[in-house]
N, C-alpha and C positions, 0 to 999 in steps of 0.2 A: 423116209427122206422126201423132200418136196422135190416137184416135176421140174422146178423151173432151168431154164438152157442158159448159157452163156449171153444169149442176145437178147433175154427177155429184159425189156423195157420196167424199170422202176415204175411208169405207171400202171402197169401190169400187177405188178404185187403190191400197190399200193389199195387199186380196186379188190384184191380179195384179204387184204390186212390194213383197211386204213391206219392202226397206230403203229406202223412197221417203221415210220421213219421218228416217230418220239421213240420209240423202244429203240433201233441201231445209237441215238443220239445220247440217250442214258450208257448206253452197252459202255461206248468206248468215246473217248474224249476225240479220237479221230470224227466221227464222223456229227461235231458239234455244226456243224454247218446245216445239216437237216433240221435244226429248231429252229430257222429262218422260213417259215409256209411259202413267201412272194416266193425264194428264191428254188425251194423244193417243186413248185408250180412249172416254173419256167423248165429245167433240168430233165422231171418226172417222164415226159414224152420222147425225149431222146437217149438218155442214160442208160445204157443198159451197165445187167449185175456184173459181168465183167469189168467192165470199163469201172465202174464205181469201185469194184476190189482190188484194180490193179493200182490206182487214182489211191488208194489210201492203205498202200504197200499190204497188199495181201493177196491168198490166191482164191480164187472163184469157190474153190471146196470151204476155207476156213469162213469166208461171208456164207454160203449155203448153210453151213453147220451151227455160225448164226443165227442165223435167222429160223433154221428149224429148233434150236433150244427155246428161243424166244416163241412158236408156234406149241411148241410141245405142252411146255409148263406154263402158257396161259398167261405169259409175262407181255404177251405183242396187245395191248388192248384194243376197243375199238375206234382208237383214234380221236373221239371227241374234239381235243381241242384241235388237234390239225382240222377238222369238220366243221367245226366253229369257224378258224381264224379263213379257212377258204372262204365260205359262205358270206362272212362278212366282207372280205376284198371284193367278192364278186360282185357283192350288194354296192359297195362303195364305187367300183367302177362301173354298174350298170346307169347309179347317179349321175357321175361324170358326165358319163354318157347324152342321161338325156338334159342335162344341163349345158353340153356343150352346145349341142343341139339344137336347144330354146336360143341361147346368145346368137347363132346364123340366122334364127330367124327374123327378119327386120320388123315384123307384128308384133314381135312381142315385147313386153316390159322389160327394156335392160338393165335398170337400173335395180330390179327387184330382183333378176333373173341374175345380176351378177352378186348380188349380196351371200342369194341361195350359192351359187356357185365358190364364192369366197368362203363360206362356212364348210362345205364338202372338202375342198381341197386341200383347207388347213387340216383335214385331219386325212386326206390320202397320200399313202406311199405313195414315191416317185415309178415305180416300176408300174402300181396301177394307174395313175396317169400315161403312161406309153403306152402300155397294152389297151386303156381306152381309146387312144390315137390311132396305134395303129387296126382298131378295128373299124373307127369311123373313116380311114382313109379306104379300108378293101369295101366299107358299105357308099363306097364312090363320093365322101366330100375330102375336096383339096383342101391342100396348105393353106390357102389364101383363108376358107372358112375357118382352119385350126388357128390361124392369127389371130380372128377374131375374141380369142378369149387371150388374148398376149398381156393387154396392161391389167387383166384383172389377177394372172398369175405373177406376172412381173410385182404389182404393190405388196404380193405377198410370200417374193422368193428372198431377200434379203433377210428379213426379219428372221422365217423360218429357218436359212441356211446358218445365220449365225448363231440361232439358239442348236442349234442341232450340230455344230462342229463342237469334235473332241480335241480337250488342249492336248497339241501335240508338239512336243520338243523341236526344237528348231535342228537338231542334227539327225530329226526323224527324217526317211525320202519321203513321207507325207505332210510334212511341213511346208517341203517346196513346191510340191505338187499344189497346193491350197492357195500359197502365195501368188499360183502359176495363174490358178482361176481367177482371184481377184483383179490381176492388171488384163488378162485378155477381157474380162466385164468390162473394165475400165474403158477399154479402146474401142470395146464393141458399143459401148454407148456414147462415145467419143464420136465416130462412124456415122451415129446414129442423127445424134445432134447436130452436127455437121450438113449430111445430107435435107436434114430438113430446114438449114438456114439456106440451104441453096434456095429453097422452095422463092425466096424472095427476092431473088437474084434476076436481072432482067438478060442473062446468056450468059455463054462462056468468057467472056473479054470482062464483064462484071463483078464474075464468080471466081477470077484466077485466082487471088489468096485463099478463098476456100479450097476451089480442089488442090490446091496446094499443101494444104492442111491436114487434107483428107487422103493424099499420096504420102505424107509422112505416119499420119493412122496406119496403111493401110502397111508397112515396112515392116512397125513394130508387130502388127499380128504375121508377117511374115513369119519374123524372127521367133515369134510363138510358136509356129510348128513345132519347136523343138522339144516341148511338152508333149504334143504326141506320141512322138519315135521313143522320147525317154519311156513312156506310159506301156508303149505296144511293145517295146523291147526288154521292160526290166517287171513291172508288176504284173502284166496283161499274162506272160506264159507262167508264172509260179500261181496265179489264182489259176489256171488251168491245169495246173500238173495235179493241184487240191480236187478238180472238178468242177470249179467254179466256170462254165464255161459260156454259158448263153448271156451273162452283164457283160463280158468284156466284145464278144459281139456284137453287142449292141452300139457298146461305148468306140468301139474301133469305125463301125459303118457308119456313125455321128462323126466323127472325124473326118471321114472320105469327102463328107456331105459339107459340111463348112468349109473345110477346104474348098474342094470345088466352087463351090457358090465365094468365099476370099479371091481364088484365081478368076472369076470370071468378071466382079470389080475391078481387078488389079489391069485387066486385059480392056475394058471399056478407058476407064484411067487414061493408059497407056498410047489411045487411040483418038482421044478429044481434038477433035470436034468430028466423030463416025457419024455421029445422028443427032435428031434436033435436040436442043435444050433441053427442055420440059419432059420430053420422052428419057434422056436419063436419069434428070433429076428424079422424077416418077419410078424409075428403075431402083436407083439406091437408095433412095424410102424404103422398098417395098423387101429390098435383097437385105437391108440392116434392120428393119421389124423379124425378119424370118430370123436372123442372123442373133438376134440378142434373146428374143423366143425359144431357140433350140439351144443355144448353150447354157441357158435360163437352166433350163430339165434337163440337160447334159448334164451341167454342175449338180443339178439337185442328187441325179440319180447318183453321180461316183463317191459324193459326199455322205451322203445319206446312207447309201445301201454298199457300193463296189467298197470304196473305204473302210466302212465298219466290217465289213466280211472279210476284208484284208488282216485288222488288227484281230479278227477274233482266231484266224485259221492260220494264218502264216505265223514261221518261227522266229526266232532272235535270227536267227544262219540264212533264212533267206531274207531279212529285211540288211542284214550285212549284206549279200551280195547286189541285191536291188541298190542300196548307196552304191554301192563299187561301179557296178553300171552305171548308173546315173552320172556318176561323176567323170566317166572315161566318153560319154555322148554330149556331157558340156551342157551349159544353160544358157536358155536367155534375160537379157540385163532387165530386173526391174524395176517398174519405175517409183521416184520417190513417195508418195502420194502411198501407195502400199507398204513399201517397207516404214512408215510413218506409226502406218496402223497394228503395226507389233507381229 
């Protein structure tokens, strides 16, 4: 019988059986979530075998007995493709990387340097996009440098998000959830537009129909909140009871984070004329660039990756009780321009 304890880390046995997690995902239909590598990636370092067995209603002995049949008879292979598919992420994000990289630099060719970069990203997972982010944020470049690569991701998150959405029935709760993406885009680049017509504005006594404009924007993403709490309160714990637990972490602290940065517009707004002209206008540029940029990859990621892990793990029983929920936390009104678009 193998050595391993109740706390040992999935990537613990991943390193001395790399095809442990194609072999659990043949074994049993439960554990189809392991043919997802990005998502096996993120999981692998904090997961331990307990948590995994209790996570997919069994006890720590029947996954050990598992997994030593699969050791014994020579059924656990050597992982090839999970070896494959990392290596290539890694490679794809190392690209990212020094692509983002080249775009901060003001010496170098943008124009070339974003082409290279439009051809990489068309073909990177959203998860490895973040993870390139968040590593070039801990090797010390800010936000402001990660904008820099904002309209070249932005020309080609539309296109990509809709070739890549699955038709989903209108009484699906992920029908509303998509709906929900579409009109806060709307308002976010609404925001967007907006703040940079102020750019031409000669003050506040000038600019009063815009921020006027721009304080009715800013209501309706209020009201949007309410895609969050639906999101963090009805899909976010059932993809966790599955395991699935490091995407909706992610996807929750992107929520904290637009919000915040929504309230702290909402509180300049609120306060006209605190500071000069041009220093706010300059503000809400630069707070609605970050602002359509991260829910840009917000959306990509829960569309792309949380979504599809949603339809493939969860059952008929909890996508019934996620409506029930849903429907007892209420929505917000959207607007026509989306319900237009089917």
């Amino acid at each position: 019988m193998l050595s391993y304890k109740k706390s040992t880390k999935l990537l613990e046995v991943i390193k001395d059986y790399p095809g442990i997690t194609e072999y659990l995902a043949k074994k049993s239909p439960k554990f189809k979530l392991f043919k997802n590598t990005m998502i096996v990636q993120l999981m692998a370092p904090k997961m331990t075998l307990n948590k995994i067995a209790k996570k997919h209603n069994m006890t720590f002995e029947k996954l050990m007995s598992m997994i030593d049949e699969g050791v014994q008879s020579g059924k656990i292979g050597n992982g090839e493709e999970f070896k494959k598919n990392v290596a290539y992420a890694n490679n794809v994000k190392e690209q990212v990387k020094t692509l983002m990289k080249a775009l901060f630099d003001e010496g170098k060719d943008v124009k070339e340097v974003k082409e290279k970069f439009k051809e990489i990203v068309s073909k990177a997972n959203p998860i490895i996009i973040a993870i390139a982010e968040s590593e070039l944020t801990k090797e010390g470049y800010s936000i402001q440098d990660l904008m820099k690569a904002c309209d070249v991701h932005l020309e080609l998150f539309k296109d990509q998000l809709m070739n890549s959405r699955k038709k989903i029935s209108e009484d699906h709760p992920l029908w509303r959830f998509i709906k929900d993406h579409d009109a806060m885009m709307l308002w976010f680049e609404q925001g967007l537009s907006t703040a940079r017509d102020m750019k031409s504005r000669n003050g506040y006594d000038d600019a009063k129909d815009l921020t006027e404009k721009l304080s009715a924007t800013m209501k309706k993403l209020k009201s949007s909140e309410n895609h969050d709490i639906r999101q963090e309160n009805t899909l976010f714990p059932v993809l966790e009871k599955y395991g699935v637990e490091e995407p909706p972490a992610i996807m929750w602290d992107e929520h904290s984070k637009m919000k915040e940065k929504r309230g702290k517009i909402e509180k300049m707004i609120s306060e006209i004329p605190s500071m000069p002209y041009d220093e706010f206008v300059n503000y809400l540029q630069g707070a609605f660039t970050y602002l359509v940029e991260t829910f840009v990859k917000h959306t990509q990621k829960e569309q792309e990756i949380l979504y599809n892990v949603a339809l493939d793990v969860l059952s008929k029983e909890d996508w019934k009780n996620i409506k029930k929920e849903s429907d007892k936390l209420g929505y917000f009104e959207l607007p026509m321009e989306v319900l237009k678009n089917g």
